[in-house]
Structure formats: structure tokens, C-alpha cells
C-alpha positions as CSV (number, residue, x, y, z in Angstrom):
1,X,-25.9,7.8,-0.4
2,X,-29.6,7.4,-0.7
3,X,-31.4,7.1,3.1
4,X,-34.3,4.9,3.5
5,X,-37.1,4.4,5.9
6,X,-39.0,1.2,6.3
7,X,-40.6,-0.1,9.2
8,X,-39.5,1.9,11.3
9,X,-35.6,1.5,11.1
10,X,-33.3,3.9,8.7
11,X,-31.0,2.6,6.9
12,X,-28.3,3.8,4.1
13,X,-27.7,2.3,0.9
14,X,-24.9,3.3,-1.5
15,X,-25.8,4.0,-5.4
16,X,-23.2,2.7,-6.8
17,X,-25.1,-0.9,-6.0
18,X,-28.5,0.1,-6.0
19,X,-28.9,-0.6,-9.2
20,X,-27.0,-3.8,-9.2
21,X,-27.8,-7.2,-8.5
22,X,-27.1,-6.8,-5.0
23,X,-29.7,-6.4,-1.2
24,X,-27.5,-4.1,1.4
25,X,-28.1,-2.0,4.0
26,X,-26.3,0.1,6.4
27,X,-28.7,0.6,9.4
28,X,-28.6,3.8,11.6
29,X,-29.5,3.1,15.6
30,X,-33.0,4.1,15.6
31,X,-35.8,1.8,15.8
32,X,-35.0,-0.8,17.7
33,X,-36.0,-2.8,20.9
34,X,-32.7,-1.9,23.0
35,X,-32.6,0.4,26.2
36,X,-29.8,2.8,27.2
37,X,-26.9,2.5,27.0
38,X,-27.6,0.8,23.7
39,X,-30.7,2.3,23.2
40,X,-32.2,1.7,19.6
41,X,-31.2,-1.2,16.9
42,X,-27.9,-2.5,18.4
43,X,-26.8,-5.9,17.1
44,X,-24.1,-7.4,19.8
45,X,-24.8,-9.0,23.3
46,X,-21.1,-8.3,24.1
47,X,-21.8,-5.0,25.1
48,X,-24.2,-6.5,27.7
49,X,-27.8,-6.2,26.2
50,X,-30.3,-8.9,26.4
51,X,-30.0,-11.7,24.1
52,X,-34.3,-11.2,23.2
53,X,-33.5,-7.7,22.4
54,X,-30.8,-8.7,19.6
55,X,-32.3,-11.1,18.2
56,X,-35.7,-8.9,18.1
57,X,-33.6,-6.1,16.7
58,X,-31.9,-9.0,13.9
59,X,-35.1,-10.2,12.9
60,X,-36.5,-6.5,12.2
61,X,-33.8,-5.6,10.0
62,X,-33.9,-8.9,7.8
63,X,-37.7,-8.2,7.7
64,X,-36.9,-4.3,6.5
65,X,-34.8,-5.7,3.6
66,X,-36.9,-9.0,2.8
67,X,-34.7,-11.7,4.0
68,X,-35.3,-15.0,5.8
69,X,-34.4,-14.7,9.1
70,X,-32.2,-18.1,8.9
71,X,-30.0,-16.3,5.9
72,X,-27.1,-14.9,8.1
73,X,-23.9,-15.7,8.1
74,X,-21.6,-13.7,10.5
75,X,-18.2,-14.0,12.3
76,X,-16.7,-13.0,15.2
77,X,-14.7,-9.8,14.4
78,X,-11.3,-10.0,16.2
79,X,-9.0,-7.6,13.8
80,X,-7.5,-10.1,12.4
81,X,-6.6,-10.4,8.1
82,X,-8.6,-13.7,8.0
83,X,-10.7,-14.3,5.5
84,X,-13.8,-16.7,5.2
85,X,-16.1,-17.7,2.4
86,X,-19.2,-19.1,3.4
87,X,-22.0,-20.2,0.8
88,X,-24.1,-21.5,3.7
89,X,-26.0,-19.4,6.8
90,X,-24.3,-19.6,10.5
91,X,-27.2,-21.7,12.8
92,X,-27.8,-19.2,15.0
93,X,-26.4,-21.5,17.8
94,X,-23.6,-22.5,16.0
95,X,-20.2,-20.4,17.8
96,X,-18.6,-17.8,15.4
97,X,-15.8,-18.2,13.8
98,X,-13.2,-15.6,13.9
99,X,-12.6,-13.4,10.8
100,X,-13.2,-10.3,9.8
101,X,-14.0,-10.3,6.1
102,X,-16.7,-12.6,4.8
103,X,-17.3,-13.7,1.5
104,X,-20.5,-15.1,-0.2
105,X,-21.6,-16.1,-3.9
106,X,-24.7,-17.9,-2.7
107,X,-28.1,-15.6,-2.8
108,X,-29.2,-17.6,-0.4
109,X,-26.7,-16.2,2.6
110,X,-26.8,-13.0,3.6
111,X,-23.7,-11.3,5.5
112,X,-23.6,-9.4,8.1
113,X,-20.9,-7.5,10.3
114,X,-21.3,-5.3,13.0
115,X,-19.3,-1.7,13.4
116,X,-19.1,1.1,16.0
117,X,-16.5,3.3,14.2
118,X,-14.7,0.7,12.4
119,X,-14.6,1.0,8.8
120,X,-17.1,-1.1,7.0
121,X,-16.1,-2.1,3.1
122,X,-18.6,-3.6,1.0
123,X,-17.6,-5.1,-2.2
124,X,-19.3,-6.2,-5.4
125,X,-18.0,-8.1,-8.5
126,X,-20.9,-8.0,-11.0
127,X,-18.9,-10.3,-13.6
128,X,-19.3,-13.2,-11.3
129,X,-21.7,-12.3,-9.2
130,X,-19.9,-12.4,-5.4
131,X,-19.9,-10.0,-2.7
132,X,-17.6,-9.5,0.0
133,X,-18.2,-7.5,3.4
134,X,-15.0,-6.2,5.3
135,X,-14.4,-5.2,9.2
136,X,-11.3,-2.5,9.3
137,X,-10.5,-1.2,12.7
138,X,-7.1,0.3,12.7
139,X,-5.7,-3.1,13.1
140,X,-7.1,-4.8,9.8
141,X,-6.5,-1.7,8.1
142,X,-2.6,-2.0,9.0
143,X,-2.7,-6.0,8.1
144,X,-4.4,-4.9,4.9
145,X,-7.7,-6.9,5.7
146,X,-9.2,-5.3,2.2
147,X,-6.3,-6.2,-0.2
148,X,-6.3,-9.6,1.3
149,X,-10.5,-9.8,0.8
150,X,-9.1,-9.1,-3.0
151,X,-6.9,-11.4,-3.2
152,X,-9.0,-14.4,-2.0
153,X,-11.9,-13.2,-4.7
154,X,-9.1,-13.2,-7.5
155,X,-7.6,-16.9,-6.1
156,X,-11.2,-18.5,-5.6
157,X,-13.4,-16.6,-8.1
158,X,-11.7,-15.0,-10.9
159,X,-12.4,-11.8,-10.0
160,X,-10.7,-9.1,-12.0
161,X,-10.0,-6.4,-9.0
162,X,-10.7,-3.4,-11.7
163,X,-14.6,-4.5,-12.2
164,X,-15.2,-5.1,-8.3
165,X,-17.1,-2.3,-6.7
166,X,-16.1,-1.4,-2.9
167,X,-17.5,0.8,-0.5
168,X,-16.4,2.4,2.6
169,X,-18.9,3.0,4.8
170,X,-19.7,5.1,8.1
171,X,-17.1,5.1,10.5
172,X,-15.2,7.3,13.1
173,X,-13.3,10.4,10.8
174,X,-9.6,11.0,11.1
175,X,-10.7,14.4,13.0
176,X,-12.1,12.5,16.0
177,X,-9.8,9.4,16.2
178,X,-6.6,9.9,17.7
179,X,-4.0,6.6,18.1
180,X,-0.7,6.1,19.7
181,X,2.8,6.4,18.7
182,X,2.3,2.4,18.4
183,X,-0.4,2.8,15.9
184,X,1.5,5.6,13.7
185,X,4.9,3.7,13.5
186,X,2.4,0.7,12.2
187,X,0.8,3.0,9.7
188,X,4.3,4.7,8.3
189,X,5.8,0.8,7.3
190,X,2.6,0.4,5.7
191,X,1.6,3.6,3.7
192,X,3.3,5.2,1.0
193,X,1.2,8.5,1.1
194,X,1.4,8.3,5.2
195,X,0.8,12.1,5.3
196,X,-3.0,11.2,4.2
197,X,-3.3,8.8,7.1
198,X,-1.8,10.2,9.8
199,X,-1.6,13.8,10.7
200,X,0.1,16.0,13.4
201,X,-2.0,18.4,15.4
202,X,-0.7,20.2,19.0
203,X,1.7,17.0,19.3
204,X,-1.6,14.3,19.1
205,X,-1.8,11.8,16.4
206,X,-5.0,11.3,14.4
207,X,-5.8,8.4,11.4
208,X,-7.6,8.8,8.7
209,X,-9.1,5.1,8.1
210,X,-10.8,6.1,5.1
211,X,-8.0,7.2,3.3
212,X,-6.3,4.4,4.4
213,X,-8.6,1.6,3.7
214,X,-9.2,3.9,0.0
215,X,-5.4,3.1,-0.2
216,X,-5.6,-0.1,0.0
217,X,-8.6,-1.1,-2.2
218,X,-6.8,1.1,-4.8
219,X,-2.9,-0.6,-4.4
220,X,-5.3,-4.5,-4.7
221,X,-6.2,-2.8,-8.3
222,X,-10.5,-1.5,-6.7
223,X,-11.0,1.3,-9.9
224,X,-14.5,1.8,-8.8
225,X,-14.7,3.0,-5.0
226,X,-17.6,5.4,-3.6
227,X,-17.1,6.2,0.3
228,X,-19.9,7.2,2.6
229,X,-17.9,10.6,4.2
230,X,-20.1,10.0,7.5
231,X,-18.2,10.3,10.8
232,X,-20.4,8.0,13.1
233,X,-18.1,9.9,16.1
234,X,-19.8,13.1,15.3
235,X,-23.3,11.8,15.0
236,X,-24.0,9.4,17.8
237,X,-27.7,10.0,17.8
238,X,-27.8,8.0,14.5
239,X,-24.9,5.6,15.0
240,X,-23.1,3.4,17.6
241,X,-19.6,4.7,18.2
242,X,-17.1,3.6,20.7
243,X,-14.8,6.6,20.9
244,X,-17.7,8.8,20.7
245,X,-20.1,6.8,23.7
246,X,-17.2,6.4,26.2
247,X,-16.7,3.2,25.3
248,X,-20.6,3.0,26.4
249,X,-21.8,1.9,22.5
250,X,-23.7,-0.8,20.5
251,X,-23.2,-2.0,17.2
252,X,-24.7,-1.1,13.7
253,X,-25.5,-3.8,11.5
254,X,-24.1,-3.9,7.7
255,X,-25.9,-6.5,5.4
256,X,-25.3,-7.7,1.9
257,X,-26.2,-10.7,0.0
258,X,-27.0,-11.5,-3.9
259,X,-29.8,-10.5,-5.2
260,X,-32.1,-13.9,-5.6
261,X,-33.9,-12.1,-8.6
């Protein structure tokens, strides 16, 4: 994954859209106008920062990738298998709506999620030019919130699944995120290869929502999937994460939109 610096934020991209028709960005926590707890580029006033600092912290990161500042659209993530398409920006005092995969062919709307060790997926279909951007805590994984972003490009935009491009990007690892006897008896209905997703150490449970969300885009018919292998619970001095901040964590902003070229 290529790392850039502009303006003083960092930010990831992933090649296998670089060189596509495509603006994203997956933006580490430095940079920003936030204090501690937060301290650094977080994106969410739910975790109690100031409203002036996210919006500051917003309007630095579309300037770092060259959008307008009234292109977002966004949701409120609730881990849910809702899907929205949305080929026109959220006012900014507009309420959310709750989903947690949003879908866009307009280049005028950029989309934007926020994560703290959930699993962001970014897809692409060149063909006919959409883009979809995915929340996956353990939750959406279980409900298949990636298949069912599939499914709605196929129904609504005849995309064929093998010439989409997904991405997984930064989240917690399967080392560092141990779940409940509730969460692995929802995992083993769901997944044939279960012995990739959970695993057994010293009598604790740990998921692997990589693998799992890889096993999902790949079961939808995703041929083409790159994923980011960055643990954002073992490197909390670049990212927000929940499980590894005490619960004490902002949110990392991922944004992707149509190239307008």
C-alpha cells in the first residue's frame, strides 16, 4: 500500500485503484486539530470531541485529496446489513441515516465512513464506473454486510462481481481481538472454513475479520481482492482503535468517490 503525505495528514492508498478512475484515502490519526484522548485527525463527535474540531479535522482531509467540502455523504454506522445508495452529498445538518455500506456512482459525492478496528472494504467496478465503501465489525461481517454490498451493485447496476475490485483495509488482527462464545457460535453457522476465522488459544476465542470479510467478498463471486495486513490494535500511534485505547479511541476516516476526470 503506497503511504502519502500531504499537508500535513498521512494517509494510505491501495494500488490496486491508484491507477484507476477512482479518489480514496485511508487516513492515519496524525495531523489533526483533536486533543487527547482523541488527539490527532479523529472524525466522530460521539466519542465526545468538539464539534469545531471535526469538522476542522473533515475539511483538512477533503482539502488533502481535492474535494469540495459539501461532497460527503456518510451514515450512521450501527452494524447493521443495510445498504444505501446515494448519488447526492448528506447537508451536513441533515441526521444520518443508519447503514453501514454506502454506494455512489455520482463523482460528485464522496463517501465516507469512519473505523476504529472495524474492517473497512472498499470496492470498485471499473465497467460501470460505481464504488462502494463497507463498515464490518464483527456484527456486519456475520450478516454478510459485503455480499449484500454485492448484491445491490449487481441488482441496481449490472455489476458483474468478478470485475469489481474490493479492499480490506486497516483494522484490529485476529491476534489482538478476542470475542465471546456468542460471537463464535455466530461465526461457525456462517463460515465454511471456520478454522480461518476463529481460533483456540489457552481456552480464549480470537476472529480473524480479515479472513472472514476475504470470505465473503470471494463466496459474492470478488476475483480481485488486495487487503491492507495492518493491525490498527498494534499501532495506535497511527490509528484509532477501540480494543487497543480502552475503549478511549477516535475514528479514522475512509473516503472514496469517482474520479470527476
Amino acid at each position: 500500500m503506497p503511504i502519502h503525505i500531504k499537508n500535513y495528514l498521512t494517509y494510505y492508498s491501495f494500488s490496486s485503484l491508484d491507477n484507476l478512475s477512482i479518489v480514496h484515502g485511508i487516513f492515519m490519526r496524525h495531523g489533526g486539530f483533536s486533543k487527547s484522548p482523541w488527539k490527532g485527525l479523529n472524525m466522530a463527535t460521539s466519542v465526545g470531541d468538539s464539534r469545531d474540531n471535526v469538522i476542522e479535522n473533515r475539511n483538512r482531509i477533503l482539502n488533502c485529496l481535492g474535494l469540495k467540502k459539501d461532497s460527503i455523504f456518510d451514515v450512521w454506522q450501527v452494524h447493521s446489513k443495510k445498504v444505501i445508495i446515494s448519488q447526492k452529498p448528506r447537508n451536513i445538518n441533515t441526521p444520518h441515516e443508519k447503514a453501514d455500506a454506502i454506494i455512489t456512482s455520482n463523482p460528485q459525492v464522496s463517501l465516507m465512513m469512519l473505523f476504529a478496528d472495524c474492517v473497512p472494504i472498499l470496492m470498485y467496478d471499473p465497467e460501470n464506473q460505481v464504488c462502494a465503501l463497507v463498515h464490518a465489525g464483527w456484527k456486519g461481517t456475520v450478516k454478510n454486510i459485503a455480499g449484500a454490498s454485492i448484491d445491490v451493485l449487481q441488482k441496481e447496476f449490472s455489476s458483474d462481481p468478478g470485475a469489481i475490485i474490493a479492499c480490506i483495509g486497516p483494522s484490529i488482527c485476529g491476534k489482538h481481538y478476542e470475542v465471546g462464545r456468542d460471537v463464535v457460535g455466530a461465526a461457525e453457522k456462517e463460515f465454511e472454513e471456520n478454522d480461518l476465522v476463529i481460533k483456540e488459544n489457552d481456552g480464549k476465542y480470537f476472529m480473524d475479520l480479515h479472513a472472514a470479510n476475504y470470505q465473503n467478498l470471494q463466496k459474492a463471486g470478488v476475483e480481485h481482492i488486495q487487503v491492507a495486513n495492518i493491525c490498527t490494535a498494534e499501532n495506535t500511534e497511527d490509528w484509532y482503535s477501540h480494543r487497543g485505547e480502552s475503549g478511549e479511541a477516535g475514528r479514522f476516516a475512509v473516503v472514496l468517490t469517482i474520479n470527476k476526470r
